[in-house]
Rosetta silent file (secondary structure, phi, psi, omega in degrees, C-alpha in Angstrom):
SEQUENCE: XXXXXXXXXXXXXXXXXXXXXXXXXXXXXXXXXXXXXXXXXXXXXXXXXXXXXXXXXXXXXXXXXXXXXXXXXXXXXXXXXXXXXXXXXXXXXXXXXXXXXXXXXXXX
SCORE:     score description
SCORE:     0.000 S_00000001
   1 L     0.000  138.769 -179.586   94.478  101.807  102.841 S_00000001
   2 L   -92.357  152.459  161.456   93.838   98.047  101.228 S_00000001
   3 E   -69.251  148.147  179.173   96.225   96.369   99.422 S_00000001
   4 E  -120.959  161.930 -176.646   96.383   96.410   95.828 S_00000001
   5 L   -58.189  168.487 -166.862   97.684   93.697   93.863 S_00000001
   6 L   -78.650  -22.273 -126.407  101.335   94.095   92.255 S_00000001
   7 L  -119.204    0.321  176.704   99.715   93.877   88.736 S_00000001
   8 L    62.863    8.029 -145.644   96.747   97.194   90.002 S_00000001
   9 L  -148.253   31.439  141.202   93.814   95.079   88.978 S_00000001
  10 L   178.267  158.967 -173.155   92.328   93.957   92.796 S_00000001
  11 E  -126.716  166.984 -159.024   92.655   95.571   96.409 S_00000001
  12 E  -129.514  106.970  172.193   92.518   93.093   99.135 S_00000001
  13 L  -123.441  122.337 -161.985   89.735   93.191  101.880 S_00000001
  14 L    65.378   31.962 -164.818   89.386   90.803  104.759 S_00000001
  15 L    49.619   44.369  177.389   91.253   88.370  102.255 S_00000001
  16 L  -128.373  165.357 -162.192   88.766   88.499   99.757 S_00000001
  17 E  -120.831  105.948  173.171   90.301   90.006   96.200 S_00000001
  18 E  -126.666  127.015 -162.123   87.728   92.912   94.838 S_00000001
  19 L   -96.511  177.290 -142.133   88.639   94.400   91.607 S_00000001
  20 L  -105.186  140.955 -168.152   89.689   97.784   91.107 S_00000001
  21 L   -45.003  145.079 -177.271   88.327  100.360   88.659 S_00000001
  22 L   -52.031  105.022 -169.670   89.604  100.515   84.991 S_00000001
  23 L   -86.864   30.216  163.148   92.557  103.022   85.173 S_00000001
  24 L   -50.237  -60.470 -164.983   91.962  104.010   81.623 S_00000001
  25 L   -39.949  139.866 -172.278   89.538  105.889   82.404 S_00000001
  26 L   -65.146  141.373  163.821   89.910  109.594   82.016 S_00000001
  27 H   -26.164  -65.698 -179.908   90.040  111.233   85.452 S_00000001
  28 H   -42.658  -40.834 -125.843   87.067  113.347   84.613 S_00000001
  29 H  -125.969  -28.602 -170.198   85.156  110.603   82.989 S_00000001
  30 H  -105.954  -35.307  168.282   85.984  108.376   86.293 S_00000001
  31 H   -81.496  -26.444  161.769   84.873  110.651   88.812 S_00000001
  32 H   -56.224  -51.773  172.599   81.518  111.530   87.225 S_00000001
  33 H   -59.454  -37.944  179.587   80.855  107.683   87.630 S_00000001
  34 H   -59.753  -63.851 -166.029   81.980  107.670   91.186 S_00000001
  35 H   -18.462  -92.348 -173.401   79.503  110.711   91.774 S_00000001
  36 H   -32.735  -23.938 -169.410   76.994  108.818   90.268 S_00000001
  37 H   -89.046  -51.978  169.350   77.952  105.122   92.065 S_00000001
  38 H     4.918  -96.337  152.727   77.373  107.656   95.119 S_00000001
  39 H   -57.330  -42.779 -176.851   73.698  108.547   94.611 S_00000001
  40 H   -81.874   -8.714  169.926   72.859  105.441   93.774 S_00000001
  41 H   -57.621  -69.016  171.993   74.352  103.924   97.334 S_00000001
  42 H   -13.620  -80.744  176.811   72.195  106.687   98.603 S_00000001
  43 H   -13.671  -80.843 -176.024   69.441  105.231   96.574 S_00000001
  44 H   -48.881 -112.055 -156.104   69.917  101.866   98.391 S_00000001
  45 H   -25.316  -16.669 -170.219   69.857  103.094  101.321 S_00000001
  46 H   -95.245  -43.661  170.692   66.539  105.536  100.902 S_00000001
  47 L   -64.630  -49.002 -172.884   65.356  102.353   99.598 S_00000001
  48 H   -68.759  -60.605 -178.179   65.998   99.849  102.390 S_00000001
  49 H   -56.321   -1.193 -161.357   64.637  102.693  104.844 S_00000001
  50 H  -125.328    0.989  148.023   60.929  102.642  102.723 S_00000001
  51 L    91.822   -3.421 -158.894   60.618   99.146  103.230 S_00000001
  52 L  -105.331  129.176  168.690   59.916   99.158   99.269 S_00000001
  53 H   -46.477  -65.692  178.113   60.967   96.129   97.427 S_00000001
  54 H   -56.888  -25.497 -179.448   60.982   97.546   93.864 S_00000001
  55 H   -97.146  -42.905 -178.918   62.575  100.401   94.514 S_00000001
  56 H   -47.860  -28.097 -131.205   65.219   98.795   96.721 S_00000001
  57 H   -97.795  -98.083  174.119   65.358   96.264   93.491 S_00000001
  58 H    -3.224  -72.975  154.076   65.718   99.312   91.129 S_00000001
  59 H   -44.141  -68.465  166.280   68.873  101.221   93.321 S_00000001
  60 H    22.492  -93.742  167.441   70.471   98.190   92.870 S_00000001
  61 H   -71.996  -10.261  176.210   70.506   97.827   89.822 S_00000001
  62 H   -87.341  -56.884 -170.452   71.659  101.606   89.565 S_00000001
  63 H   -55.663  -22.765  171.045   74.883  100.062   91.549 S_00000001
  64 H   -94.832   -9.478  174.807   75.416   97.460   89.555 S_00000001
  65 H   -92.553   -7.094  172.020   75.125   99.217   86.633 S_00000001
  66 H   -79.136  -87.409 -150.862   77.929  102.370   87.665 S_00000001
  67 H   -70.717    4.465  150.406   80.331   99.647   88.785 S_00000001
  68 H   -67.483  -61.241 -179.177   80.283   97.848   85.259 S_00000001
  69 H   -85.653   14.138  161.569   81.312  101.011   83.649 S_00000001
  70 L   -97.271  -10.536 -177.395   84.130  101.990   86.700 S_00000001
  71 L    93.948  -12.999 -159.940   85.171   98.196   85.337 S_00000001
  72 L   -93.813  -24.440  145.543   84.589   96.946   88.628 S_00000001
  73 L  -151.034 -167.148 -173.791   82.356   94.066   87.409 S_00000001
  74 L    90.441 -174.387  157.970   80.997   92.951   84.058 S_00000001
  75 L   -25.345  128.711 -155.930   83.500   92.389   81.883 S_00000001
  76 L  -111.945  160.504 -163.084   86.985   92.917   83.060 S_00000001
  77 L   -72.203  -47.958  152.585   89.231   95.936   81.532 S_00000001
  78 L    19.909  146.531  125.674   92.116   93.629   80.654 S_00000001
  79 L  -115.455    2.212 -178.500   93.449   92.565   77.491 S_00000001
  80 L   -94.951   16.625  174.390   95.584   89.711   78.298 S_00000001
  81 L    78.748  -19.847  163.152   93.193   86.931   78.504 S_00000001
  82 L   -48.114  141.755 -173.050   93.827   86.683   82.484 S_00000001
  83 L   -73.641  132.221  166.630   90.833   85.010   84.457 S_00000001
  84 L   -70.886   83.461  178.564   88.973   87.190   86.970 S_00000001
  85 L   -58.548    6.745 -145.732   89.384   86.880   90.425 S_00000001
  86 L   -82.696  141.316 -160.782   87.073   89.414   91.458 S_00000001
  87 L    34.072   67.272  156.081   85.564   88.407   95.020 S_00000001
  88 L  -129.006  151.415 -179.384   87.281   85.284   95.439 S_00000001
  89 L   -75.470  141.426 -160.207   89.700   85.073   98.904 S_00000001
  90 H   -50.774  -46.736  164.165   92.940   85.852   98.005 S_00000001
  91 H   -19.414  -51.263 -174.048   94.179   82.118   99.272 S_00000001
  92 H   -81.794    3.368 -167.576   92.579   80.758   96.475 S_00000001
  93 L  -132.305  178.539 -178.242   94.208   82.570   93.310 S_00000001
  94 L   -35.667  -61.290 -178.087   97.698   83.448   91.666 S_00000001
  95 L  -120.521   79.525 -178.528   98.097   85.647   94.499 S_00000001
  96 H   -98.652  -35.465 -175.021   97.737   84.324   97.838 S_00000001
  97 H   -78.607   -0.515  171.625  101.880   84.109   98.052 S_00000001
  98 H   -72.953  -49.262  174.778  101.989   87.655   97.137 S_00000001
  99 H   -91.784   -6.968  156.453   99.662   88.531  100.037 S_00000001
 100 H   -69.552  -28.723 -179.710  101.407   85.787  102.624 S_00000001
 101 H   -85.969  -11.380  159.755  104.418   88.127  101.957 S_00000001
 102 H   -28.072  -68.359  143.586  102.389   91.024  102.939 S_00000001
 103 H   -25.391  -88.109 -159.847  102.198   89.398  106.375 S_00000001
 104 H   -55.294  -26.504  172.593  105.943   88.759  106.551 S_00000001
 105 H   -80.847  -30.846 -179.975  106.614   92.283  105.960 S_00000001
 106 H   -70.469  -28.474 -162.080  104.248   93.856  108.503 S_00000001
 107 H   -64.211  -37.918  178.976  105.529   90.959  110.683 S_00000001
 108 L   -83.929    0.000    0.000  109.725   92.990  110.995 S_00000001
């Protein structure tokens, strides 16, 4: 399991900060998009194996367009006016001492 931030709004992999789906979202209404985020991996991959640019292009663009509405880019689900960290290493934002204490706990 990755860490998630205190504040639920990025999990922390390799020390890079990626953020985490809007948990508005109705259960129901959030698992139909993963399903769908799924298929369209799938996609990419189906794609990548046919050597076809356009289609490769196309899945894509299916992946990016699922993880805008999971919240996970695009616009972020917020309301407080905080700045987006989304794939920047954790060092570099609000909470790199929040994830140095991380360390110190696994460390006793």
């Amino acid at each position: 399991m990755y860490p998630t931030t205190p504040d639920g709004r990025y999990f922390v992999v390799n020390g890079k900060l990626w953020r985490c789906s809007n948990p508005s979202l109705p259960a129901d209404v959030r698992q139909n998009f993963v399903n769908e985020l799924m298929a369209a991996r799938r996609e990419v991959k189906t794609a990548k194996a046919s050597g076809d640019p356009g289609q490769l292009k196309r899945a894509r663009a299916n992946v990016q367009k699922v993880k805008v509405q999971l919240g996970e880019r695009g616009p972020v689900w917020w309301v407080d006016g905080s700045p987006d960290f989304n794939q920047r290493h954790v060092e570099n934002t609000p909470y790199s001492e929040w994830h140095e204490s991380l360390a110190v706990t696994k460390a006793r």
